[in-house]
TITI-115024 format. One record per residue (C-alpha): residue number from 1; x, y, z. Coordinates in nm, 2 decimals, always signed. Layout:
BEGIN
(NUM (X Y Z))
...
This chain:
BEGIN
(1 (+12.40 +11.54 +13.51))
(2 (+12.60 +11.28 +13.63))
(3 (+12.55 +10.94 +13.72))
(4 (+12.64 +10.93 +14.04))
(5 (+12.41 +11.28 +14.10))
(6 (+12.12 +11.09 +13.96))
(7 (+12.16 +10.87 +14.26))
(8 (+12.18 +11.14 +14.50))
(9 (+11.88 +11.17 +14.71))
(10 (+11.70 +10.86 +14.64))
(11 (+11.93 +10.58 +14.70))
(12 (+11.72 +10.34 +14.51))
(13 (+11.94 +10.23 +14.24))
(14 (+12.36 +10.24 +14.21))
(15 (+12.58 +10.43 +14.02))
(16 (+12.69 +10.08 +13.85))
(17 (+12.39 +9.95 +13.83))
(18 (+12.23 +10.29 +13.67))
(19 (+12.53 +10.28 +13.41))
(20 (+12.43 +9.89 +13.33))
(21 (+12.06 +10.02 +13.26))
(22 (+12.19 +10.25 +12.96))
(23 (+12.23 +9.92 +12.73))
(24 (+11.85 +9.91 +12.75))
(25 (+11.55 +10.00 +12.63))
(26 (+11.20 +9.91 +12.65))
(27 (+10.99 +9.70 +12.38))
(28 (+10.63 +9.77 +12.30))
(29 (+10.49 +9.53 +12.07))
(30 (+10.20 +9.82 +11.99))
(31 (+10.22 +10.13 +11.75))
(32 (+10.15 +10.43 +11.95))
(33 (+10.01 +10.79 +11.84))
(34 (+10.29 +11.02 +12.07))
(35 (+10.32 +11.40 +12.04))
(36 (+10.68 +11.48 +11.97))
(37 (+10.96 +11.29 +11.81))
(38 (+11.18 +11.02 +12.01))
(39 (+11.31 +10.72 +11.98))
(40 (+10.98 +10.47 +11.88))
(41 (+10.82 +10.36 +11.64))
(42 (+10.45 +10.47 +11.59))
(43 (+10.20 +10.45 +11.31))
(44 (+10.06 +10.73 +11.16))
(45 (+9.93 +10.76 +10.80))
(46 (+10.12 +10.91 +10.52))
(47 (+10.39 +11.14 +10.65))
(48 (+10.64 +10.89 +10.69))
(49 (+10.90 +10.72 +10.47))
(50 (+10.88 +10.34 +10.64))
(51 (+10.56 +10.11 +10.51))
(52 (+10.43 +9.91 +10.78))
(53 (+10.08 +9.76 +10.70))
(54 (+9.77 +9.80 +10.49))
(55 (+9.40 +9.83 +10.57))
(56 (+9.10 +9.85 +10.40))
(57 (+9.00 +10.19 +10.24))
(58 (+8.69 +10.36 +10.40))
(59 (+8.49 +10.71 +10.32))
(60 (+8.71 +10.99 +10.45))
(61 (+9.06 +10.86 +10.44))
(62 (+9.29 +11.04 +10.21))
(63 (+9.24 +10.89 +9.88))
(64 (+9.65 +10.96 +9.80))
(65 (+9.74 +10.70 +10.06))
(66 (+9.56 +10.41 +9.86))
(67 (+9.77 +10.14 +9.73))
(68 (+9.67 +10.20 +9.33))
(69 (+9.87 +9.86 +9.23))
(70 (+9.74 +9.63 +9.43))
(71 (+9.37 +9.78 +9.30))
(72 (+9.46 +9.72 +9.03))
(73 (+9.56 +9.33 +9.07))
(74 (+9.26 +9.25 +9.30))
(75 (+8.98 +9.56 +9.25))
(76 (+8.99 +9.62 +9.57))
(77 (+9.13 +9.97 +9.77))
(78 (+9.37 +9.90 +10.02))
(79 (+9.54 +10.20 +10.24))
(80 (+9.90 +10.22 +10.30))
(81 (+9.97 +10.27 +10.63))
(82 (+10.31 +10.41 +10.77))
(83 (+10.58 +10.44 +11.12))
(84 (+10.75 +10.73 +11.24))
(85 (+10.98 +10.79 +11.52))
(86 (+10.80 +10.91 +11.78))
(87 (+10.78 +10.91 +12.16))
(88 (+10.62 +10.62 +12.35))
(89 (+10.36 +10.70 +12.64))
(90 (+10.45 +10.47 +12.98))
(91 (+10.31 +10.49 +13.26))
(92 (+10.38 +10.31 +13.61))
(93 (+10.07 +10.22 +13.84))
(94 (+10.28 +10.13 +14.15))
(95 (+10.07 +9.96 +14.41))
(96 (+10.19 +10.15 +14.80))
(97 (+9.90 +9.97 +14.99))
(98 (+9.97 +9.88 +15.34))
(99 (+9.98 +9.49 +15.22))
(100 (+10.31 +9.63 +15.01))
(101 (+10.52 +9.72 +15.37))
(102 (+10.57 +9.34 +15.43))
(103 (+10.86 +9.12 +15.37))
(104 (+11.19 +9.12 +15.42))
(105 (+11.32 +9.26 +15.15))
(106 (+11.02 +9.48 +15.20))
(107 (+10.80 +9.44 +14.88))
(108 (+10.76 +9.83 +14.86))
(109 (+11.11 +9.91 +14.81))
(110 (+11.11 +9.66 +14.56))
(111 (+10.88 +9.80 +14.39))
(112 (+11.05 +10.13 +14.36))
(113 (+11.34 +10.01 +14.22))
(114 (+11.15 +9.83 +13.98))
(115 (+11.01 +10.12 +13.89))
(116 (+11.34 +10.33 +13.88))
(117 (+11.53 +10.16 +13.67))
(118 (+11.26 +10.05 +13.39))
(119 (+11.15 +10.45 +13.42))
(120 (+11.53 +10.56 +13.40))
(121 (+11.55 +10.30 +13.10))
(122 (+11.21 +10.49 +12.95))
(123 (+11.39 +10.81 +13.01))
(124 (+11.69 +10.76 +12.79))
(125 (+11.54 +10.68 +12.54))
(126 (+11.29 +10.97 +12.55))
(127 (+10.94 +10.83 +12.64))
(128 (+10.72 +11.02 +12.86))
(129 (+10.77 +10.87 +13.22))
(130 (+10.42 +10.93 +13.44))
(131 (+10.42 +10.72 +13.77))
(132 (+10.11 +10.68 +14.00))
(133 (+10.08 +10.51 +14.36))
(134 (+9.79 +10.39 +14.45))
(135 (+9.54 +10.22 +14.72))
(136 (+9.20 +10.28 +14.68))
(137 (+9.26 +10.51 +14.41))
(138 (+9.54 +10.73 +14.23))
(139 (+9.64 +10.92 +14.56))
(140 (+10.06 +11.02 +14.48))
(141 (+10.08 +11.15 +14.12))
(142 (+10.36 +11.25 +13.94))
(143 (+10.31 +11.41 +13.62))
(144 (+10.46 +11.31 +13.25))
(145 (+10.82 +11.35 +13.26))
(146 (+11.08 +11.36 +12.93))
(147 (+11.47 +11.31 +12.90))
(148 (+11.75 +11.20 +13.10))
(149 (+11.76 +11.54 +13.30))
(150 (+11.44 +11.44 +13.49))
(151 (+11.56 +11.15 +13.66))
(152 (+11.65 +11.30 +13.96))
(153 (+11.25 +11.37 +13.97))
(154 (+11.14 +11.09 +13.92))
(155 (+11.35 +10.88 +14.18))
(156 (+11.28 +11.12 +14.44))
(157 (+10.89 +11.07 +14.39))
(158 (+10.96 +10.74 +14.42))
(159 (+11.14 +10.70 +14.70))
(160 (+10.88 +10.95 +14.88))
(161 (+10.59 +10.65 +14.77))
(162 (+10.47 +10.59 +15.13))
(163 (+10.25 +10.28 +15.20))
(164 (+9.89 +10.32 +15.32))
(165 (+9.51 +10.18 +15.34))
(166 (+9.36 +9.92 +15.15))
(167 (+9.41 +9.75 +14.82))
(168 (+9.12 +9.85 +14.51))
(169 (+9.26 +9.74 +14.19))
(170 (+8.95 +9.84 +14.04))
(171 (+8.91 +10.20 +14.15))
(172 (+9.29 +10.29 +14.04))
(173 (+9.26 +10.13 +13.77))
(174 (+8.94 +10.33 +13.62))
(175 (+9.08 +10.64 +13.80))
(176 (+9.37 +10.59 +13.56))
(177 (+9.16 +10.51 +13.22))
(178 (+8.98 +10.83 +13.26))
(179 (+9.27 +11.03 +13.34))
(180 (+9.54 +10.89 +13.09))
(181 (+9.53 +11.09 +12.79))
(182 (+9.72 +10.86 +12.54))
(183 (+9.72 +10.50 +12.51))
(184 (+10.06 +10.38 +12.59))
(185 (+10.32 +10.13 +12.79))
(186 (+10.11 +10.04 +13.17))
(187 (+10.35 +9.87 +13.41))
(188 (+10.17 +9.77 +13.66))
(189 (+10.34 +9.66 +14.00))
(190 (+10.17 +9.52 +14.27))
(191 (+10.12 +9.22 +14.47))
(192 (+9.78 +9.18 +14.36))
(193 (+9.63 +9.05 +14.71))
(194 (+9.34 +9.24 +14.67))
(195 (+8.97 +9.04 +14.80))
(196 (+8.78 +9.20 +14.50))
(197 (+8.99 +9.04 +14.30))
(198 (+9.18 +9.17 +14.01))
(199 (+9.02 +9.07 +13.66))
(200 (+8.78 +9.36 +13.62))
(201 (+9.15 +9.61 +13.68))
(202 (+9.31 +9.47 +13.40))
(203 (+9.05 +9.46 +13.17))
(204 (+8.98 +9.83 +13.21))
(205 (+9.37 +9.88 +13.10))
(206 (+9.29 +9.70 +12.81))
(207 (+8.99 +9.88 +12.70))
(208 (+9.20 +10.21 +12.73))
(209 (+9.38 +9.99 +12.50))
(210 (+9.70 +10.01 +12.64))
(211 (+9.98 +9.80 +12.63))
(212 (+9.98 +9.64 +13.02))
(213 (+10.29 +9.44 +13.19))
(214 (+10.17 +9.33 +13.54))
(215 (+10.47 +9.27 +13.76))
(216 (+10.37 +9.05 +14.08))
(217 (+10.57 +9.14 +14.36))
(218 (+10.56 +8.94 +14.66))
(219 (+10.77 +8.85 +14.98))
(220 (+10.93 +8.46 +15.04))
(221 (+10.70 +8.49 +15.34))
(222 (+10.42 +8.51 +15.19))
(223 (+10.48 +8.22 +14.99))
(224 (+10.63 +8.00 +15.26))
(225 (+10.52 +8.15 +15.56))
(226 (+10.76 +8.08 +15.87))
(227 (+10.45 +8.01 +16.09))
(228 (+10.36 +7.72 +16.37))
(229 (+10.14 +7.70 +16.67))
(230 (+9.87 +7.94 +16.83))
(231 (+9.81 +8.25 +16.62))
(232 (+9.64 +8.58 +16.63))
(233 (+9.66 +8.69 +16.24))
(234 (+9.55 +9.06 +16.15))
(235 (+9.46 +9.16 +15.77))
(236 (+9.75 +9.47 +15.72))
(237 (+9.43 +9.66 +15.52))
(238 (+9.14 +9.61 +15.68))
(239 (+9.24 +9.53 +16.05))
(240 (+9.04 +9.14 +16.01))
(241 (+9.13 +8.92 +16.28))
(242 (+9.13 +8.55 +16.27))
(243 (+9.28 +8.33 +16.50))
(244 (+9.41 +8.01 +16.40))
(245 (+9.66 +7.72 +16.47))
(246 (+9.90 +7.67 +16.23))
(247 (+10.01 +7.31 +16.11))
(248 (+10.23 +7.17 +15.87))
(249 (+9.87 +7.02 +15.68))
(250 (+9.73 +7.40 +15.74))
(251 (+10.08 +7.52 +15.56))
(252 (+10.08 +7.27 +15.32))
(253 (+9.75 +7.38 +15.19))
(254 (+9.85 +7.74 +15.21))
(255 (+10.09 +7.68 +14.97))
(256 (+9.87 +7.51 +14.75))
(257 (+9.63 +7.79 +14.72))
(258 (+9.87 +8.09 +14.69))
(259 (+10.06 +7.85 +14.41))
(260 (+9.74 +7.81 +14.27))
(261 (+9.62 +8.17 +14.29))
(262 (+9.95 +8.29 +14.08))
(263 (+9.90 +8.04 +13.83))
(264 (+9.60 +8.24 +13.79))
(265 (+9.69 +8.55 +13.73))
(266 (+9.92 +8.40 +13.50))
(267 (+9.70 +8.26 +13.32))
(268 (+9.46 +8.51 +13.30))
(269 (+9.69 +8.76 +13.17))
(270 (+9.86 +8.56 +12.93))
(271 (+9.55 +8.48 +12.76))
(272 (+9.44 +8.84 +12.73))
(273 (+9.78 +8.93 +12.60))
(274 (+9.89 +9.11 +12.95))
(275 (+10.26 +9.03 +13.01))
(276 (+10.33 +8.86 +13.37))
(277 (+10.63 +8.86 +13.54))
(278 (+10.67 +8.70 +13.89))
(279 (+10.86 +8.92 +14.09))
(280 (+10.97 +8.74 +14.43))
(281 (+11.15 +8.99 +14.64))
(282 (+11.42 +8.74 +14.74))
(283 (+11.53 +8.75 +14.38))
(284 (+11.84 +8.91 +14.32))
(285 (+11.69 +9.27 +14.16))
(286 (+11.96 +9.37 +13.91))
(287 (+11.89 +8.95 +13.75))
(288 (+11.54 +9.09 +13.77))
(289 (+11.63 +9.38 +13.56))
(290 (+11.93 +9.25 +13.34))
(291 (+11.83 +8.92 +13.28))
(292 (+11.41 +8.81 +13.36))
(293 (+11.25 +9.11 +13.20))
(294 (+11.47 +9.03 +12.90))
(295 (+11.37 +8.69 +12.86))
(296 (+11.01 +8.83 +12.95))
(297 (+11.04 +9.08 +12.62))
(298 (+10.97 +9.40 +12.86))
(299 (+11.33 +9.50 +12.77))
(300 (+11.60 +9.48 +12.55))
């Protein structure tokens, strides 16, 4: 398959840009337990040749794994512990509530191509690629895929992602714990404007114990709304009208809170070891890609 045939059909990424992508590859900082042999490093015990860490002995474990030498120095059993090259387990939670069709560029489609190009990085490099969109739960699946031949797959599923109903974090997040088999790589895309909040969502990612990136997508409206006078606002979810007047004090304090609210998140997930990355839709995607994620340690 060709470049510019992986492009057919979806018209979410270019041929230039997809042949850019092939210089990366994705980082996790975790050792993973995959099923078949790719292109990552994962720790299991003893049937490798690469050392990677020690732990204490306990009842059961295979006594010709323990380190005799260093018993022997401190009286104490230690088990060796070993990587192999294996395949890495990502999966894509891509949020297609109706809150994502708004902005201009429209944060959905941003969103997709975020997707697309870190799932066509996942893909050459042989990780299993699963992507879910989601409102109030898990609602467009697509299923693990594996190799450079399933690209075309995957970009049509996500340029199919449609955006509809109301924002629960929560709910796709546990629909996704209890139906991930493997721990693995969660991106998780969305502009997290969700009234429950979105705490309790990431902590159940963690507790699957999964590796999480949360990407915050959102439009330069939404930061810097281009509002003023007599207004008739309606909540794109849940169909909430308020009517208000809009002032440069009332805009001033807008910005205050929504700056606040990201600082936030931020600050939430860096302090549970959740990777954040700002996503502003008025930022040039391919810097996004290339560049940001780099610096972020997503990519390499």
């Amino acid at each position: 398959m060709t470049i510019a045939a992986e492009n057919i059909g979806a018209g979410l990424l270019t041929p230039d840009f997809l042949a850019k992508l092939k210089q990366l590859e994705l980082v996790s900082r975790k050792l993973f337990a995959g099923r078949m042999k790719g292109e990552r490093r994962t720790r299991n015990r003893g049937t490798s040749v690469e050392f990677a860490d020690f732990r204490n002995y306990v009842y059961g474990d295979e006594p010709r794994f323990v380190d005799w030498n260093t018993y022997g120095r401190l009286e104490k059993l230690f088990l060796k512990l070993f990587v192999e090259e294996e395949d890495l387990f990502v999966y894509f939670l891509v949020d297609t509530s109706k809150s994502m069709d708004f902005g201009t560029p429209n944060k959905l489609q941003y969103a997709r191509q975020v997707a697309a190009a870190l799932a066509y990085v996942s893909l050459l490099s042989m990780d299993r690629v699963s992507i879910a969109g989601f409102g109030t739960g898990l609602s467009q699946k697509l299923p693990p895929k594996r190799g450079r031949s399933q690209a075309m797959q995957v970009f049509d599923f996500l340029a199919a992602l449609k955006s509809d109903g109301p924002t629960s974090l929560e709910n796709a997040a546990r629909r996704f714990a209890l139906e991930a088999r493997r721990s693995g790589l969660v991106i998780f895309i969305s502009d997290f404007l969700d009234k429950a909040g979105y705490e309790t969502a990431l902590k159940q990612l963690l507790h699957k114990r999964c590796e999480v990136y949360a990407i915050h997508v959102l439009s330069p409206e939404e930061m810097n709304p281009p509002l003023a006078g007599d207004l008739r606002l309606v909540d794109a979810e849940d169909g909430q009208v308020v009517e208000i007047t809009v002032t440069e004090r009332l805009l001033r304090n807008y910005r205050s809170v929504m700056s606040a609210y990201c600082e936030q998140l931020r600050a939430f997930c860096i302090q549970r070891g959740i990777g954040y990355i700002p996503a502003p839709t008025n930022a040039p995607f391919e810097d996004l890609i290339l560049h940001y994620l780099k610096m972020s340690g997503l990519v390499r």
